[in-house]
N, C-alpha and C positions, 0 to 999 in steps of 0.2 A: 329448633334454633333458639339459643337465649335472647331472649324478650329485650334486650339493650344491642344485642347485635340485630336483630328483625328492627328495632327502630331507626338504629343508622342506618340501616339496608336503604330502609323505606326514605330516610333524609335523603342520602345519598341521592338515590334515583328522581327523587321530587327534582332538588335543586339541579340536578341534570337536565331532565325535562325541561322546567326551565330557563333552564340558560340557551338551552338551544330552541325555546320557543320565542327568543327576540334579537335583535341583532349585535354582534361582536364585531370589534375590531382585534387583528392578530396584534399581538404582541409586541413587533416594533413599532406599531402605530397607536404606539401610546404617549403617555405625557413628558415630553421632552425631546418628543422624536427629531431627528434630523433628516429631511428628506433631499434627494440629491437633484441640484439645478440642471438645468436642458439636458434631460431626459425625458421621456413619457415615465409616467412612476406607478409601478402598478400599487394598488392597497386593495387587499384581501381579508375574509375574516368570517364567519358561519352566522347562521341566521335558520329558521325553520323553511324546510323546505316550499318553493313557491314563493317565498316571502320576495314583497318588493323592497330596493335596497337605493337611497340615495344616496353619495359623496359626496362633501361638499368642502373646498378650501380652496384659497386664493382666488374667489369669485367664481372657481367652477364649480360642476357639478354635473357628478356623473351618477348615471343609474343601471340597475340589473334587477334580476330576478337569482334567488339561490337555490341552486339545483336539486335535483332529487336526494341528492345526500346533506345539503345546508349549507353548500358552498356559496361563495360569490365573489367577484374579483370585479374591480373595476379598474382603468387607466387616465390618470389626471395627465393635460397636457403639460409638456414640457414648462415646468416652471424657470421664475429668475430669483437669483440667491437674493435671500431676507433677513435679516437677523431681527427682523417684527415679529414676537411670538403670537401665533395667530390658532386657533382649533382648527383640529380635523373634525367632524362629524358626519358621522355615518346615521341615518336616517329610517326605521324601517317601522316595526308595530311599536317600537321604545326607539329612544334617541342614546347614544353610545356619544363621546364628548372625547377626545387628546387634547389634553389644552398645553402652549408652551411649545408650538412646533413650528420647529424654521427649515430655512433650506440653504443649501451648502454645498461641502463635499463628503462624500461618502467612502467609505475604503474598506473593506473588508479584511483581516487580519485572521491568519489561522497559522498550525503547525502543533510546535508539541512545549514543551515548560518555557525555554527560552523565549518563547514569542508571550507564554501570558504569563511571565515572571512578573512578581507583583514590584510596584512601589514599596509596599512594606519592606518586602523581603530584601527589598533595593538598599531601605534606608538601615538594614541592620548592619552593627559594625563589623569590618574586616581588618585582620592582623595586614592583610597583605592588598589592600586597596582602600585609604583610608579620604579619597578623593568621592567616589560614586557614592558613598552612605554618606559623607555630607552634603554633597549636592542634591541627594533624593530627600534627605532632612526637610533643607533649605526650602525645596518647590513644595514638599508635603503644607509646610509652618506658612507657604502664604497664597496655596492656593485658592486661585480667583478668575474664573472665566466660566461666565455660563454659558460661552456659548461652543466653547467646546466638551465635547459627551463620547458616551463612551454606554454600548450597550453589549451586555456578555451575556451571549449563549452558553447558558449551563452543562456540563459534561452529561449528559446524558445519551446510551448507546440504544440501537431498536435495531432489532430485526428486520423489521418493517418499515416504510417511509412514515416519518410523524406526520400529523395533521399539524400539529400547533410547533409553535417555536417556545421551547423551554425558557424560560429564565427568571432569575429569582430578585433580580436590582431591575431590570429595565435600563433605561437611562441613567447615568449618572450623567452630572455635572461637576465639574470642575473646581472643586470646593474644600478647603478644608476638613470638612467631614468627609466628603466621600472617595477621597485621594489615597489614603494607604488601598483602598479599593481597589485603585486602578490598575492595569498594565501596563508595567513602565516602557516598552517600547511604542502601547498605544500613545501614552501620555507628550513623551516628548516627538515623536512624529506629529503629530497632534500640532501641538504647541509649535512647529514649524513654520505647519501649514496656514494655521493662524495666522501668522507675523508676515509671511510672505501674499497669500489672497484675500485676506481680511473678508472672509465671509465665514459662517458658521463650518464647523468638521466635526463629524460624528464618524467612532470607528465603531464596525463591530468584531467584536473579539470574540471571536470561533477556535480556541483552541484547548488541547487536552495535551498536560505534560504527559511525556512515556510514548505517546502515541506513535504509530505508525502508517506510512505513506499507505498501505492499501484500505485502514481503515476509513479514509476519505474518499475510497474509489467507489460506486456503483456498481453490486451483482450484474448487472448486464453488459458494462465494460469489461468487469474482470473474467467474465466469458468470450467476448470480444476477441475479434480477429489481434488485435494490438496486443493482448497479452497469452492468451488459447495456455498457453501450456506453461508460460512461464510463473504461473503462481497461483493457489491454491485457492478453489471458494470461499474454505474455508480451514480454520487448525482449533480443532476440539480441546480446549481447553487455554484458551489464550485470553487471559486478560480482557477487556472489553475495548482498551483505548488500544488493541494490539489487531483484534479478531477481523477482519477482511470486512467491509461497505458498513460496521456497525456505527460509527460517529458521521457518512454518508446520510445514512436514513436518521438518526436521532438528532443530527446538529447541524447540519451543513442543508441538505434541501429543504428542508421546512424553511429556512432564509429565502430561497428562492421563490421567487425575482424581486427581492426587494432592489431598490435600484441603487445603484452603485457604481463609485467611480475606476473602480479595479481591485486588485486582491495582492495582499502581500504574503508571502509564504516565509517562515522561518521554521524548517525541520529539517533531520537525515541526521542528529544525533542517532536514534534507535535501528536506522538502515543498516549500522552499522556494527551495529550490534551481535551477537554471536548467531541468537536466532531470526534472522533477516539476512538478505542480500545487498551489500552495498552496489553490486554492478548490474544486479534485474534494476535497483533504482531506477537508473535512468527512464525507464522503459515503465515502470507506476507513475512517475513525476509527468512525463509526456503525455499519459494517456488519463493522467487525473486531471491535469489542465485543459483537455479537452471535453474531459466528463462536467466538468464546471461549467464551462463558457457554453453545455449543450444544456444545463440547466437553468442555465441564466436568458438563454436564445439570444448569446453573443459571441457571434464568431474572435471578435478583434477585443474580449475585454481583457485587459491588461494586466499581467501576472508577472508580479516584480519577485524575487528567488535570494532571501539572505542566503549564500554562499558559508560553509562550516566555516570557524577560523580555526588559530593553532590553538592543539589540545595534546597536553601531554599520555604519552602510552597509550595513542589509539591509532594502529596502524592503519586499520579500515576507514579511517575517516578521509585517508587521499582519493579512494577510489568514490566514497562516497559527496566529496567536491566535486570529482570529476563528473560523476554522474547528474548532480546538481547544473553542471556548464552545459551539459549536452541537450538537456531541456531546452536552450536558446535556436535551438534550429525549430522551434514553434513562433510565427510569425505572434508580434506583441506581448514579447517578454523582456527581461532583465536580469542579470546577475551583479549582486554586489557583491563584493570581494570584503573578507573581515579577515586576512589573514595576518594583518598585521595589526588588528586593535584585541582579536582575545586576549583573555587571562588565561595562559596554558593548563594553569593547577586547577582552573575552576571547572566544573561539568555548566555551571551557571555564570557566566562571566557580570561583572555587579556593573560594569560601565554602560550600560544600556543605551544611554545616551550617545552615547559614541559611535551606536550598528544604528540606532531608530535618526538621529541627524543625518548621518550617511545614506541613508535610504530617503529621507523627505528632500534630501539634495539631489539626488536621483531622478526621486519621481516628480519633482517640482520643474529639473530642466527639463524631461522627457514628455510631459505630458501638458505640463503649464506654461511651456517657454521661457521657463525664468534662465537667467545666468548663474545657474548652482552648481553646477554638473562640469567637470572640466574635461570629462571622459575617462575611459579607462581601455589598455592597450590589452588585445587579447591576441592568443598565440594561433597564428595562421600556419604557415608553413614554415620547413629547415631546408635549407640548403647544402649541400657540402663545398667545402674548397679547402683540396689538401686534407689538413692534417685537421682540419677544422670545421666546423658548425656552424653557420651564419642562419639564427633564427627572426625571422620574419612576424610583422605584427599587424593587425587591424587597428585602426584608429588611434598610430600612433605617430600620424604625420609632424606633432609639435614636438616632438622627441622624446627621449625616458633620461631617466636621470638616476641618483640614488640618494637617499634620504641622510647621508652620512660624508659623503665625497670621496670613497671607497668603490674598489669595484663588483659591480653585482655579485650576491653573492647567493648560495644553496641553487648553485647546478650544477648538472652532471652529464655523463656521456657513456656510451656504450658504444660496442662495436657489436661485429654479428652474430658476438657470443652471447649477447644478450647482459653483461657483465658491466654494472656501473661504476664509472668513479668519479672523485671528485674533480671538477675542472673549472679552471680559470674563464673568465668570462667578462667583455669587456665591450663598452654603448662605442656604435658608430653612428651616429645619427637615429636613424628611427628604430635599428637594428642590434643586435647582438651576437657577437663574435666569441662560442667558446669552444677551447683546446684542451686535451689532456694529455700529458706526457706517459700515462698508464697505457693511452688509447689513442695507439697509432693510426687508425683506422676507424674513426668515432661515423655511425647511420645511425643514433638516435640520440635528443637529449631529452632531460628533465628539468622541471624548473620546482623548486619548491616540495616535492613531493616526499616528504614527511608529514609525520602527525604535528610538529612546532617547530617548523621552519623560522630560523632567524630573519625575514629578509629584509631586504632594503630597497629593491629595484620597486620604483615608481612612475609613472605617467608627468610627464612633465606641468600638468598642473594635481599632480598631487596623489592620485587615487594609487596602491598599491596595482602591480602585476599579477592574477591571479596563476595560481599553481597550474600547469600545465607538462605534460608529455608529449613528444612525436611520436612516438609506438604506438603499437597496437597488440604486443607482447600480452598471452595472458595473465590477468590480477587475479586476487583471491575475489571468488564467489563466479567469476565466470566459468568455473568448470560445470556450474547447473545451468548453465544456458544448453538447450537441444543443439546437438550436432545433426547433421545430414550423415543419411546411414545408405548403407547399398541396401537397395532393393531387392528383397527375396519372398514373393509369396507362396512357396513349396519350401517348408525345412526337412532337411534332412532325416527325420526319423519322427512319423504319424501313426498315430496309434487313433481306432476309432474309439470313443466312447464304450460301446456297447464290450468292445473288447475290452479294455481297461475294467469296466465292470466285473465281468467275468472272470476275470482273473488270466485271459490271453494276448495282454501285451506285451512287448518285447521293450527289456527292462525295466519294467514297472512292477510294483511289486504292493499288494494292499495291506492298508492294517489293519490291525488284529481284530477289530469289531468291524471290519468290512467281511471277513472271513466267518466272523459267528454271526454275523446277522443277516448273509446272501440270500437264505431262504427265508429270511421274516420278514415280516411286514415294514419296516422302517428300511429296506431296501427295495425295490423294484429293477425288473428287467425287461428290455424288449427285444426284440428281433429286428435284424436291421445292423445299421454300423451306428446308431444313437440308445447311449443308455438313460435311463431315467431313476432318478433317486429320489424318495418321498422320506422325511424322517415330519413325524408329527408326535404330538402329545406334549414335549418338552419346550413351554414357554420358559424363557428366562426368567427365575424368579429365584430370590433368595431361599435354600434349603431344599429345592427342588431335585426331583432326581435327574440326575447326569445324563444327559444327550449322546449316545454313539457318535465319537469325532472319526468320520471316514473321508478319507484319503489314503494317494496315492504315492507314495517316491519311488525315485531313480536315481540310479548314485552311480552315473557316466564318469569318465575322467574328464574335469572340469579344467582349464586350464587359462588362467582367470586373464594372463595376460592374451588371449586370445579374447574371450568376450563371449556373450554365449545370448540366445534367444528363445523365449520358455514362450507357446502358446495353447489358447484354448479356446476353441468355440463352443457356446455353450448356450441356452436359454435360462436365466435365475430367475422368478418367478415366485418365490418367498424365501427370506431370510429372519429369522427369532431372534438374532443376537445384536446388539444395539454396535460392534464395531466388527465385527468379524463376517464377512459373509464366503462366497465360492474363493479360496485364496489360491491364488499365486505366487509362486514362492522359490527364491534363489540361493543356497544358500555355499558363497566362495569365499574359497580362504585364499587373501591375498597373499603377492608376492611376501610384502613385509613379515608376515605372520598372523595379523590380525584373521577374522571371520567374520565375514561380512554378510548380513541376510536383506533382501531386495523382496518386497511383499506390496502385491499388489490383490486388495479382496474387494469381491463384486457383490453391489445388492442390486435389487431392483431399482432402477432409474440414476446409480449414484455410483464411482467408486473411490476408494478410500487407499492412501499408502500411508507406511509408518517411517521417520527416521528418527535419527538421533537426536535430543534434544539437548543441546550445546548450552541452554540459557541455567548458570544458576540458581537464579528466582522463581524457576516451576520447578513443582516438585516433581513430575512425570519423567522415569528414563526415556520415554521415547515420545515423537510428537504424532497424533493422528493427522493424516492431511486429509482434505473432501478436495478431490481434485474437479468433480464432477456430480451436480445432484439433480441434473434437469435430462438425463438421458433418456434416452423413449425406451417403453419394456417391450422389447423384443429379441428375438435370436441375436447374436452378437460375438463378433473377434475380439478376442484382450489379447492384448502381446507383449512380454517385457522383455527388453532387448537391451545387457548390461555390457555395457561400453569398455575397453581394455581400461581406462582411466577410472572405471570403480563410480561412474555414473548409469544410475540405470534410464531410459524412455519407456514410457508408456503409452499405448496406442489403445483406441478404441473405435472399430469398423474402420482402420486405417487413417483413423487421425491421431496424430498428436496429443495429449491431454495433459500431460507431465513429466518432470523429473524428480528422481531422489539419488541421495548418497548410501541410501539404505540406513540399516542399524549396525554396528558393530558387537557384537556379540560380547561380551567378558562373565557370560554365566552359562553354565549347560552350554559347553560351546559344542557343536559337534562333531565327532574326531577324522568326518569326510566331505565333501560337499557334496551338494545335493540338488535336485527336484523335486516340485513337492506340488498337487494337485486338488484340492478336497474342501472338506470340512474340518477343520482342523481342531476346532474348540469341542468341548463335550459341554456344552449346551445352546439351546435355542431350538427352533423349526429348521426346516431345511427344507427345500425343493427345487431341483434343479436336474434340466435336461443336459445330458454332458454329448455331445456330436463329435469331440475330437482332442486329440492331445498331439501336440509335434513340438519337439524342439531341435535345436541345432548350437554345434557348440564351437564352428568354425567362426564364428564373427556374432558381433550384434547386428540385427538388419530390419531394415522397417518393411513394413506391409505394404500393398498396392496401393495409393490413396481412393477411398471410396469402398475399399472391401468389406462384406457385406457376409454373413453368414450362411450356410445352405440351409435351403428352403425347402427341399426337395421332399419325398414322400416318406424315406427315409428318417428324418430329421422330426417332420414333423407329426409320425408316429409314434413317438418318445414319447410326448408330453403325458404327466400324471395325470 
């Protein structure tokens, strides 16, 4: 080692040492902190282990010991709000000092750019809003309030939960210097909150532009009964503010349990996106709010939901509203409605002001009692009568009105052909009466559901109508939700293993290095109906020699608008190749013409599907999914079961695990469809017991739930 790197080693490791031989305070609980009134507030922060550990602030003081790993937490009793800047100190072999900390209210702020779109970026000029770059000028030139703060959690992602809570400012204060700093929705929510409780607010801002709703979810949710199949552990090669619980463990739990008065959420720009689902949303949103309030250990903490506004040519962002509303059926939540204050042209709308006021009005009558909040009317039920639609509203006893003296307008009506038009629509009180002369026979309407709906209909103190459907008609992205399949634990046409081996399946058929290498070493046989395959020597490595890719196909008449079900039991027990292991593989050419291929490859403990990758900004044709990396290594049923509708299901031991739309082929298409059963790459290890092949091509069909692979004497004579 160079003698200048051996010396930093050696710094390095000193000053670590160190540090964790005396005691620390985490991160928020530093100088300027804002800690949240009647609450118990916990403060955390590492120390050598054993080390005794005193708190001490607003005349208590509490103690611990810090665990075998150098932990230590302690809980101050519920404080009352101060704007006295007083120390925290923590007490141990050294004395650690916060000086400058009050108490208040606390708000946790997360999502994706719009949530931590800066002040700066606020106060730059716009051709086409020339209102918000002045008014963010104005607050930048004379801000002054120290006792409003602002502390940002750094974009940093981890695979693993962090110990520490990142961040590069700490605290800010509310100051002329440190204002283009800020986040302009923390800024002026902020600045509300102020004017209305007169006690200190401190936000912390948790957010990452780009970002996506699962990257805030927790690996053990996103295995979780609530999600199980609808979305993936993981997608190999996704961005990091994209990639499944990585902004979870690096940003969001190391927060946890700082105390706080609730969280506000502003994302599902990216839901909506090509590579995401705006309609699985609902169903992350749901189960993120509860991954929260379980890291928080608060059932009832408060989770307020800016709602998309209009945005021009983004058809996905209706469904991705909708999904955003449907989170409301979680006991202590909120939706605001911004449909009528975006900038359509903008992906960043500059009025900030306009969504973060709307929401301190919100959260100030909801939770503070103030008189801010005038309500807002949300869409309950439709009625028919006649020729017409009488839709029905919650909390909109003081009536609705329209912002113009015009009658409501952007809705629409269908009949049972699912076929919408435009229709007249007109306030009877707390209600709404609309007709179509297209639609004689109108069972469903719309309100608003466009990407930049004009609207006008309002709450009769003020708040817009938020976008609503009475349907239930499928949207784009619900066709990857799992459908219910008939149950068929015998397909049609099983072939054993050991046969397939062999070369005595019925129509199966091996390739060419299955054929020259049956009696060499990189194949094995056993007796029995399980065969066994060893291929060894060929690690994966650049310039290496080529691995024997053995496999099997079948080239049935596939007949795609029927649906067809490919399985295999099997034991895997090593795989060389870092994305390919025992494959799966479907490959139909639809009605349209396209060719479609459905692959599902098995390693040990994990397994992996490919689709198409929709997103111009990666460069990869196709996306890898980890649908599964925690599966126990044993004998095991895969089954891929491709749906008339060109969706496939994936089962494992008769669960669930996934869907895909597959890949679409446009290279080396091939001129039949197929089955395909093997090792398909020419390189890597390989070992794998194969017990069984069957498929069926009269329907897609799931397995018995619980189905469990043979064990028997048979089976288990196979193994290499």
């Amino acid at each position: 080692m160079h003698v200048s790197r051996f010396l930093a080693f050696l710094s390095v490791g000193f000053f670590a040492a160190a540090a964790q031989a005396g005691v620390t305070l985490e991160r928020p609980f530093s100088d300027g902190a804002v800690l949240q009134r009647g609450q118990p507030v916990p403060v955390w922060g590492r120390a050598a282990p054993g080390e005794k550990v005193a708190v001490e602030f607003a005349g208590q003081t509490k103690t611990t010991v810090a665990d075998a790993g150098g932990r230590w937490s302690v809980t101050l009793d519920p404080l009352a709000a101060s704007a006295t800047p007083r120390p925290l100190i923590a007490r141990g072999t050294n004395v650690v000092e916060a000086k400058d900390v009050v108490v208040g209210e606390v708000w946790l702020f997360s999502g994706q750019s719009n949530m931590a779109f800066l002040m700066s970026a606020m106060a730059r000029p716009s051709e086409r809003d020339a209102v918000s770059p002045a008014l963010a000028q104005r607050e930048i030139a004379t801000a002054n309030d120290a006792l409003l703060r602002e502390f940002r959690v750094d974009n940093r992602p981890a695979e693993r939960p962090r110990d520490d809570v990142p961040t590069q400012t700490g605290w800010l204060r509310w100051s002329v210097k440190t204002a283009p700093q800020w986040a302009a929705m923390a800024y002026f929510f902020g600045k509300r909150l102020r004017a209305e409780l007169e006690v200190p607010v401190g936000i912390v801002m948790c957010a990452w532009g780009g970002s996506g709703c699962s990257a805030w979810i927790s690996p053990e949710t996103l295995r979780g009964p609530e999600l199980n199949a609808l979305w993936p552990e993981d997608v190999i090669g996704w961005r990091f503010n994209l990639a499944p619980s990585r902004l979870y463990h690096g940003m969001l739990r190391p927060v946890a349990p700082f105390a706080l008065a609730g969280f506000g959420w502003y994302q599902g720009e990216t839901e909506a996106a090509p590579y995401h689902n705006p309609y699985v949303y609902r169903h992350l949103l749901a189960v993120m709010i509860q991954d929260w309030r379980r890291a928080w250990a608060r059932a009832d903490l408060p989770f307020y939901i800016v709602q998309l506004p209009n945005r021009d040519n983004e058809p996905r962002w209706v469904i991705a509203r909708e999904s955003q509303a449907a989170a409301l059926g979680l006991p202590h939540t909120a939706l605001l409605p911004t449909i009528d204050i975006g900038q359509s042209w903008d992906l960043h709308p500059r009025n900030k002001h306009a969504v973060a006021n709307r929401l301190a009005n919100l959260i100030l009558g909801r939770e503070y009692g103030r008189n801010t909040w005038p309500g807002c009317a949300m869409f309950d039920r439709v009625a028919r009568e006649g020729a017409a639609l009488r839709v029905h509203f919650r909390d909109a006893e003081a009536g609705l009105r329209t912002t113009d003296g015009l009658p409501p307008a952007e809705f629409s009506v269908a009949g049972s052909d699912g076929k919408f038009a435009a229709a007249e629509a007109r306030i009877d009180g707390a209600t709404i009466v609309v007709r179509s002369a297209a639609v004689a026979a109108p069972v469903a309407v719309r309100y608003a559901w466009a990407p930049a709906p004009k609207v006008n209909l309002i709450h009769s103190g003020g708040m817009p109508v938020p976008p609503f459907r009475s349907d239930d008609w499928p949207v784009d992205g619900q066709e990857m939700m799992p459908q219910p399949l008939p149950v068929k634990p015998k397909l049609a046409h099983e072939s054993a293993g050991g046969a397939l081996l062999a070369g005595n399946a019925e129509d199966w058929h091996a390739s060419e290095q299955v054929a020259a290498l049956r009696e060499s070493a990189p194949l094995v046989l056993r007796g029995g109906k399980a065969g066994s395959i060893l291929v060894r020597g060929f690690p994966v490595r650049p310039g290496g020699d080529p691995s024997p890719a053995l496999y099997w196909t079948a080239e049935p008449a596939i007949e795609a608008a029927r649906g067809l079900t490919l399985e295999v039991r099997a034991y895997v027990t090593r795989i060389g190749h870092p994305d390919r292991g025992l494959d799966l593989e479907a490959g139909v050419r639809r009605a349209d013409g396209t060719f479609r291929r459905y692959l599902l490859t098995v390693f040990p403990a994990r397994l992996h599907t490919f689709q198409n990758n929709l997103a111009p900004r990666n460069s990869q044709a196709t996306e890898t999914r980890v649908l599964r990396s925690d599966l126990d290594l044993q004998p095991a049923i895969y089954r891929v079961a491709v749906r008339a509708d060109g969706v496939a299901q994936f089962y494992y031991n008769g669960a669930l695990v996934g869907t895909t739309t597959g890949e679409t082929l446009t290279q080396a298409v091939p001129a039949r469809s197929y089955l395909r059963v093997g090792k398909t790459v020419a390189a890597g290890e390989w070992i794998v017991n194969l017990y069984s092949v069957a498929y069926d091509l009269t329907g897609a069909f799931a397995p018995e739930k619980g189905a469990a692979a043979d064990r028997d004497a048979n089976a288990t004579d196979a193994e290499p």
